[in-house]
C-alpha positions in Angstrom: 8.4 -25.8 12.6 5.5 -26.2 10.3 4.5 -29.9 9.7 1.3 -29.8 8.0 -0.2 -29.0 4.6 -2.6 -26.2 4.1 -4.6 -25.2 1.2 -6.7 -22.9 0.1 -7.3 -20.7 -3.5 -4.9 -18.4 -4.6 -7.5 -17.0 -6.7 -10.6 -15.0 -5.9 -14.1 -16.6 -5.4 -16.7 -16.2 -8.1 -16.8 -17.7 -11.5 -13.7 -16.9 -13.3 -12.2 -19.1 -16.5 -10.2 -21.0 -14.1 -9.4 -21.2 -10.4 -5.8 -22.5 -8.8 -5.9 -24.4 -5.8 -2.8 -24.4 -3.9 -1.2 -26.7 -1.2 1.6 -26.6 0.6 3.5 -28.8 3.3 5.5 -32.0 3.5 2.6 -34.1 2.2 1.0 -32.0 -0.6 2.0 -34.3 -3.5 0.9 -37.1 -1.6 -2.3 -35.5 -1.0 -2.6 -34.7 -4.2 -2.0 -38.4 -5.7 -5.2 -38.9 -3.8 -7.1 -36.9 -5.9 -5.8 -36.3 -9.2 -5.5 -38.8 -12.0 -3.2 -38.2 -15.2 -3.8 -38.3 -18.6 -7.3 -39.2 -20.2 -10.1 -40.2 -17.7 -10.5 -44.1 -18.2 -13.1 -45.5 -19.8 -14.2 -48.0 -17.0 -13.5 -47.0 -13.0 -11.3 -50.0 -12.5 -10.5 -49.2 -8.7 -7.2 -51.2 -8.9 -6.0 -47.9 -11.3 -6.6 -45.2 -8.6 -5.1 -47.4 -6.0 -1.4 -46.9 -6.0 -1.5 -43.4 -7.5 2.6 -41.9 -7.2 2.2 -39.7 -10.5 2.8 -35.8 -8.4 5.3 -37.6 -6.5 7.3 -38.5 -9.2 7.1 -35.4 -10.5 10.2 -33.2 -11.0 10.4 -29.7 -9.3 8.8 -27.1 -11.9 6.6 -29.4 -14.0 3.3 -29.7 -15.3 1.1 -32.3 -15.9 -2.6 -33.0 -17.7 -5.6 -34.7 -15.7 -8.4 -35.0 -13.5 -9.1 -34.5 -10.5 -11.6 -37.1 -8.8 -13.6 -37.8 -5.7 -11.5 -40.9 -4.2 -14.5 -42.2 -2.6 -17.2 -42.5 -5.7 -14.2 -42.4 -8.2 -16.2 -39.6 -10.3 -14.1 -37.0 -12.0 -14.3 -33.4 -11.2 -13.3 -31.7 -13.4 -10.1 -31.3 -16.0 -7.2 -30.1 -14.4 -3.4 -29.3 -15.1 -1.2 -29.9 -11.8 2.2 -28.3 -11.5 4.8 -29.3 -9.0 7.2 -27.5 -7.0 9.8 -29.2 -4.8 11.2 -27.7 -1.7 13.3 -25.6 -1.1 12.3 -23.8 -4.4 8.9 -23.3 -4.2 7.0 -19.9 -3.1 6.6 -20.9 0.7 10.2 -22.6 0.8 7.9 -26.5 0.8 6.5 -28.9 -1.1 4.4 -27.1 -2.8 1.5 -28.4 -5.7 -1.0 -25.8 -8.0 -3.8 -27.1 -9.6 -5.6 -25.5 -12.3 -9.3 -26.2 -12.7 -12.3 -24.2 -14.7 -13.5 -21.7 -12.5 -16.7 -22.3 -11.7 -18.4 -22.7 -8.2 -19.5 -26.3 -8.1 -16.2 -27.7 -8.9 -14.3 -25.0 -7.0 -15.9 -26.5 -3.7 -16.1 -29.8 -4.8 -12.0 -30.2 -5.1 -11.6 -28.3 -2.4 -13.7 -31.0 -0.2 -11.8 -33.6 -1.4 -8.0 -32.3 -0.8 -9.5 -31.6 2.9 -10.5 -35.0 3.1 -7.3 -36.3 1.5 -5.7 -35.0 4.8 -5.2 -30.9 3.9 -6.3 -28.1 6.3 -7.6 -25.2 5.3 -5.1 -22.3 5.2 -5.4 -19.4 7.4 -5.2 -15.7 6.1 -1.6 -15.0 5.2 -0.3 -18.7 5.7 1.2 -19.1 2.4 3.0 -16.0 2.9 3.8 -16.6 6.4 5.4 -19.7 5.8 7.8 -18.0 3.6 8.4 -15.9 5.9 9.2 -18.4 8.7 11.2 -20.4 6.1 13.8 -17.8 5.2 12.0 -16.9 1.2 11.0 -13.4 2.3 11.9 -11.1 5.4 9.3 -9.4 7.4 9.1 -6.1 5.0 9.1 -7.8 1.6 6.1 -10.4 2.7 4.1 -6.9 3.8 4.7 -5.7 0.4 3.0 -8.6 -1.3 -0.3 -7.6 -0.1 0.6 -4.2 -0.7 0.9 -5.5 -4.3 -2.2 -7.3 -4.3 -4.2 -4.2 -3.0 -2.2 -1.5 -5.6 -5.3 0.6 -7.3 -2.7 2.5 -9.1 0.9 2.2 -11.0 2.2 4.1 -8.1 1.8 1.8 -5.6 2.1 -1.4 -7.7 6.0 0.2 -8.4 6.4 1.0 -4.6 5.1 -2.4 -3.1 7.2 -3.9 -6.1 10.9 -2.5 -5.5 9.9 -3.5 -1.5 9.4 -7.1 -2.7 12.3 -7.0 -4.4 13.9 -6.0 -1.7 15.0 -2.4 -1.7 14.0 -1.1 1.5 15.7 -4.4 3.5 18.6 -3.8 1.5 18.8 -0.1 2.6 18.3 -0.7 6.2 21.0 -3.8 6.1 23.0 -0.7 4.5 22.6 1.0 7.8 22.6 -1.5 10.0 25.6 -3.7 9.5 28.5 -0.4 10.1 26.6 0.1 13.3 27.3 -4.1 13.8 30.9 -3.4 12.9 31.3 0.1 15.4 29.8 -2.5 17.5 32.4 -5.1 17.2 35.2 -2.6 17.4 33.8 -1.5 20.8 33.4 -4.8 22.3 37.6 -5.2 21.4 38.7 -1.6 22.8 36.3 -2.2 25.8 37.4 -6.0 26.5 41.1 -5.8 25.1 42.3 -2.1 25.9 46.0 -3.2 25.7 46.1 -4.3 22.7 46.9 -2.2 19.3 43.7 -3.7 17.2 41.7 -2.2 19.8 42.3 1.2 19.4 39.1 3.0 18.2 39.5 6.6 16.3 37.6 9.3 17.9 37.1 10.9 14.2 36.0 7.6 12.9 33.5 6.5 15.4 31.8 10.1 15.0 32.0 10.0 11.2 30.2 6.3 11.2 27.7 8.0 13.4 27.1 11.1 11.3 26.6 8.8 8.2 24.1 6.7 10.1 22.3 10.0 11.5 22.1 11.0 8.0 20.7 8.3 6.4 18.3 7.7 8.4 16.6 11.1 9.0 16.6 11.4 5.0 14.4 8.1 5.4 12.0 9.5 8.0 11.4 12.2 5.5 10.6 9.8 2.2 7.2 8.7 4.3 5.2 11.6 3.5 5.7 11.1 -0.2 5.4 7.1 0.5 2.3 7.3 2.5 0.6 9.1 -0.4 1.8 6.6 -2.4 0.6 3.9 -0.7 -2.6 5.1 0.5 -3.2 7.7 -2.0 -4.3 11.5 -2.2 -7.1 12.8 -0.4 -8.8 16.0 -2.6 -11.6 17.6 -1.4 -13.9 19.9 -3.0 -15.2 22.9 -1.2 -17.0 26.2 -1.9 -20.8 27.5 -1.5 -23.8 25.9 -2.9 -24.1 25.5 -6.5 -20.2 26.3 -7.1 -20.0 23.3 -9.3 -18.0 20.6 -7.2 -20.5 17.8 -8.0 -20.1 18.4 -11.7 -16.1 18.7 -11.1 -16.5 15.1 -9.2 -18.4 13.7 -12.1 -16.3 15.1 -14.5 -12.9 13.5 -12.4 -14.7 10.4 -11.6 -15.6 10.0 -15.8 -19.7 9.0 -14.4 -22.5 11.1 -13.0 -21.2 9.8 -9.3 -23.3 12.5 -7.7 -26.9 14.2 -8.1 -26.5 17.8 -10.0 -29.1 20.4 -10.7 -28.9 23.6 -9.9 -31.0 24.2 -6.9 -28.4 25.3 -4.3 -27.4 22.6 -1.5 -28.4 19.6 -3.3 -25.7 17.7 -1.8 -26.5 17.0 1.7 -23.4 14.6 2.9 -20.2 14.0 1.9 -19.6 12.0 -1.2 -16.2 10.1 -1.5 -15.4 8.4 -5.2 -12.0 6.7 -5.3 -10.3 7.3 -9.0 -7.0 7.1 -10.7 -5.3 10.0 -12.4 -2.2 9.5 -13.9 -1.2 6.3 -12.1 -1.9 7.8 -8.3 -4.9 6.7 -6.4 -6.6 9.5 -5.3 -9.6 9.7 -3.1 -11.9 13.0 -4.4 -14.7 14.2 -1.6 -17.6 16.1 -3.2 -19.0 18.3 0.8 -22.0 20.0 1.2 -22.4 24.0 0.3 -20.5 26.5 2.7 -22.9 28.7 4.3 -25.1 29.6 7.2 -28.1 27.8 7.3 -31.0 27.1 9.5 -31.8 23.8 7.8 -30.9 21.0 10.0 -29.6 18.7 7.9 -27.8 21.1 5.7 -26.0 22.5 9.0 -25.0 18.3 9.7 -23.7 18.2 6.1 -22.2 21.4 6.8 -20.1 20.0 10.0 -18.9 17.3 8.0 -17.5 19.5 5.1 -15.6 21.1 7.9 -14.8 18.3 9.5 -13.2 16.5 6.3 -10.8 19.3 5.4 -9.1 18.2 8.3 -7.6 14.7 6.4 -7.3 16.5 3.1 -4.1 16.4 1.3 -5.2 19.3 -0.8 -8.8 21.8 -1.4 -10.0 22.5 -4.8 -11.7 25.7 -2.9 -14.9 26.6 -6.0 -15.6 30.1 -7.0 -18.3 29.9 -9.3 -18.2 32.6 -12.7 -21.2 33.6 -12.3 -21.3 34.8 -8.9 -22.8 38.0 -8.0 -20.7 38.0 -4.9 -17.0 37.2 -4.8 -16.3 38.9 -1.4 -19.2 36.3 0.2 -17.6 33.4 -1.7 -13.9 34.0 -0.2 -15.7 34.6 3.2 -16.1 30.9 3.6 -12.3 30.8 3.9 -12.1 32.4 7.1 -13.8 29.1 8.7 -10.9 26.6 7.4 -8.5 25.8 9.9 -6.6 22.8 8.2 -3.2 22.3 7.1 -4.0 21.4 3.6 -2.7 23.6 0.3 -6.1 25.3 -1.4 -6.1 25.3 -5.0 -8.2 27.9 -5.6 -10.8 27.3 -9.0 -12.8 29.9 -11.4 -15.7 27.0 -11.9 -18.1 27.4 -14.8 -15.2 29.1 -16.6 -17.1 28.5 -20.2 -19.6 31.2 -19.4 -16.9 33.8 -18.7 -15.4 35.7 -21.8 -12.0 34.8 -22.6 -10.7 38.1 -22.7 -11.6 38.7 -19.2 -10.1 35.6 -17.6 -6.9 36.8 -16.9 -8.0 39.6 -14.8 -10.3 37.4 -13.4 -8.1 35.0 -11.9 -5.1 37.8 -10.7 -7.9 39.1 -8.2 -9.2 35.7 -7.4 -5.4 35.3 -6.1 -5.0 38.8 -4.6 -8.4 38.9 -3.0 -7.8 35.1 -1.7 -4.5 36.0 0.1 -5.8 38.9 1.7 -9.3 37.4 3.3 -7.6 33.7 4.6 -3.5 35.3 5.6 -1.6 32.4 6.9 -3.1 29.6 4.4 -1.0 28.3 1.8 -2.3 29.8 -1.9 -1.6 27.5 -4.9 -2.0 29.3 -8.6 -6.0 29.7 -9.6 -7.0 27.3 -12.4 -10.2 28.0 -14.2 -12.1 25.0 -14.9 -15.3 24.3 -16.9 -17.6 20.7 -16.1 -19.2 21.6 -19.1 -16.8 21.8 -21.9 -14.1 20.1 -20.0 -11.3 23.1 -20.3 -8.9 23.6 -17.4 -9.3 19.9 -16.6 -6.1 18.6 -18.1 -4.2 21.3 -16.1 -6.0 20.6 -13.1 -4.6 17.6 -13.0 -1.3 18.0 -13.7 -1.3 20.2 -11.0 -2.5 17.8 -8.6 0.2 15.7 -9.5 2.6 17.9 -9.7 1.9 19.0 -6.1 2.2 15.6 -4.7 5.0 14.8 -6.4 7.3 17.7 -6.0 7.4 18.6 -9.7 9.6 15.1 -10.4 8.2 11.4 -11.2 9.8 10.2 -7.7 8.1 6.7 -8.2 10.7 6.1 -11.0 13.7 6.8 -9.3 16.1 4.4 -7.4 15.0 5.8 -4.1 13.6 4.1 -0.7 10.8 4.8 0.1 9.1 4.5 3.4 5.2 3.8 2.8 4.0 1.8 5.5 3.3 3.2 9.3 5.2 0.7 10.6 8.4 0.9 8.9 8.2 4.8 9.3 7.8 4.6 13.4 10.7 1.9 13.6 13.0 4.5 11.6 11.8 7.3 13.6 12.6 6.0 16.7 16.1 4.7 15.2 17.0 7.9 14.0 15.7 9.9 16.9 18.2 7.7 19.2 20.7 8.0 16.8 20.9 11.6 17.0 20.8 11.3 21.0 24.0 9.6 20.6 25.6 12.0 18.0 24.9 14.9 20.7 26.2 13.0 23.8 29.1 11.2 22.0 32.2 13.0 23.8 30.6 12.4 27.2 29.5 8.9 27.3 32.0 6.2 28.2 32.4 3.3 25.3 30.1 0.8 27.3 27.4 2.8 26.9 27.9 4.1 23.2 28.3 0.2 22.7 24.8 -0.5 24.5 23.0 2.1 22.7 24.0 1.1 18.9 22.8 -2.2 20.2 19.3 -0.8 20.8 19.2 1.3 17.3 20.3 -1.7 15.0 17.9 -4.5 17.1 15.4 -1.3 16.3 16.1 -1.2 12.7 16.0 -5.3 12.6 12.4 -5.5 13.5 11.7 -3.9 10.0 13.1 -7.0 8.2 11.5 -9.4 10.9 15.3 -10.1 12.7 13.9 -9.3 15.9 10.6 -9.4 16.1 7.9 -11.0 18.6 5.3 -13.3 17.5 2.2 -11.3 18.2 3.8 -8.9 15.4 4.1 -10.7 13.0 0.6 -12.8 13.6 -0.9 -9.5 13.1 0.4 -8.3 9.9 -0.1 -11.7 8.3 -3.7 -12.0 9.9 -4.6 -9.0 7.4 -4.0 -10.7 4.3 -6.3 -12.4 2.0 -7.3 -16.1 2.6 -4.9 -17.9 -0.3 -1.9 -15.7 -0.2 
């Protein structure tokens, strides 16, 4: 049980137009009559006024009221504030819970806060505000992870992901799964205890049918993470291809700045150059890489390494082949030393100083010639693209959304979606049992089926926080922001 009252900011430091202190605990209007005065500041400090202060006490749940907020000691105002109320249980954190407003800048950001610590407040570790919801039954375990998933959404995507799992879609869809495996449960316990009587007798057909439908539903959640980790964490494109190809003018032209250095002396770019951009609502991480080719520069050959190296956590290649190369064979050479798993997308760069007319032809043996030299890799259609007159782009990046995607706006749909590691090793390992039982269903006695849906739904309830051990939890809230 909590018994104190924390505070802290629930807005970010810096000067903003205003800043919201929050506290919250059994004494946090009490605290707060320490240090905030309604109405107009007096005209004379009378210390009899500020002596009996009960104005945020007697406040009703979900009200506001005009002020200021004062040093108790000097009796000198702070600053103007507006102070809203919220009375447990209906408040964010399931407490008493009291916001005030103040102008946001520095000085009288730190001078409130001094004075609600001295009123008796302690300052609120990272997460507490969250966790204490969490320990007071306002959020499970999976919808207080998606609030800093929220708060950290670069893109639409994500914001609509963490959203629906604050809502509560995914706990809904695991209580789904979880409660017939309670009921198979039950039904066990009274055919294993009470075998004589009628109630107890259990349907061979039905136990394997509730089994099935679990098995199912849960290995068509294992297979949501891929889309839902790229949702959550975003797409990793890389750009590769020989010196001078044009991948730093492709990242400037994505990233809408000049992020890196372009001219056209061959291997300008030295190291690997990551700009994080948005594109249609996905967060997607671009990596500009050094030139492909042997070298005997030393550096080059380091910046070399890394190119390689980076492919392996690609989610897709933009693989460069310059127009004006004098040799396409050397350029599709390069391919033969990728080894990853990622989908190349294969681009005619500096496609504006190609005739039109020849395009076509151009790109059919760009894909021919591509298949034959790298067999085994996975060949998306060539785009040609131009930095310089921007053409191709627009299709470029449908395509990269398309890809990732699978042709459909998934992130609109009523789906679950798993997009957090955790949640997607918990299901695993549920399904992975579950299917264990399917197989040995006809030979294992009811004890033991009994036993081992047990273990799968206590599996599945550490998702929602149900069973759970303290250092877990601890952890993910020790991650969040100071104030939320």
């Amino acid at each position: 049980m909590i018994n104190d009252t924390c505070v802290a900011y629930a807005t970010p430091a810096g000067q903003a137009g205003l800043a919201v202190l929050r506290l919250s605990g059994g004494t946090a209007a009490q605290i707060a009559d320490r240090v905030f005065y309604p109405g107009s500041w007096p005209a004379k400090n009378y210390r009899s006024a500020f002596s009996s202060l009960t104005t945020v006490r007697r406040m009703r749940g979900y009200t506001c009221r005009f002020g200021h907020v004062f040093d108790p000691e000097d009796l000198k105002p702070i600053d103007e504030a507006v102070l809203t109320r919220f009375v447990a249980p209906r408040s964010y954190t399931g407490e008493d819970v009291v916001e005030i407003s103040i102008h946001g800048g520095q000085a009288v950001r730190n001078a409130l806060l001094q004075v609600v610590v001295k009123a008796g407040a302690r300052l609120a570790e990272p997460g507490e505000f969250t966790r204490r919801a969490f320990l007071n039954g306002k959020l499970d375990l999976a919808q207080a992870e998606a609030v800093m998933d929220l708060i950290n959404a670069e893109a639409d995507s994500r914001a609509e992901a963490a959203l629906g799992q604050l809502q509560g879609k995914l706990s809904s869809y695991i209580h789904e799964i979880r409660e017939p495996l309670l009921s198979t449960m039950a039904k066990l316990e009274l055919a294993i205890q009470y075998p004589e009587h009628e109630e107890s007798v259990i349907s061979p057909e039905s136990l394997r049918k509730d089994i099935e439908t679990a098995t199912e539903k849960l290995t068509a959640l294992v297979a949501t993470y891929h889309d839902g980790r790229v949702i959550r964490d975003g797409l990793c494109v890389l750009l590769a291809g020989r010196p001078n190809s044009g991948k730093s003018t492709l990242l400037n032209t994505l990233s809408g700045y000049d992020r890196a250095i372009v001219t056209d002396i061959p291997g300008t770019t030295r190291d690997t150059i990551e700009e994080r951009i948005n594109l249609s609502g996905h967060a997607i991480t671009v990596i500009d890489t050094a030139g492909l080719r042997a070298t005997t520069d030393t550096v080059e050959r380091l910046g070399v390494d890394r190119s390689l190296k980076a492919m392996q956590k690609a989610d897709l290649i933009l693989w460069l082949f310059p127009s004006d190369s004098k040799s396409l064979s050397e350029d599709l050479a390069e391919l033969k030393n990728f080894s990853g798993n990622a989908p190349i997308l294969p681009l005619i760069s500096k496609a504006d100083l190609l005739n039109p007319s020849d395009l076509p032809s151009y790109l059919e043996n760009l894909r021919i010639e591509a298949t034959h030299v790298a067999i085994g890799l996975e060949f998306l259609p060539p785009i040609a693209v131009s930095g310089l007159d921007k053409s191709g782009i627009e299709q470029l990046i449908k395509q990269i959304i398309k890809l990732f995607s699978n042709g459909e706006r998934i992130l609109h749909s009523d789906g679950v979606l798993l997009t957090a590691e955790r949640h997607f090793l918990i299901v695993k390992k549920a399904a992975e049992l579950m299917c264990d039982l399917k197989r040995d269903l006809t030979e294992l006695p009811l004890d033991i089926i009994s036993l081992m849906l047990q273990n799968i739904a206590e599996t599945l309830a550490e998702i929602t926080g149900e069973n759970v051990t303290d250092e877990v939890w601890r952890e993910i809230f020790a991650n969040f922001c100071v104030g939320k």
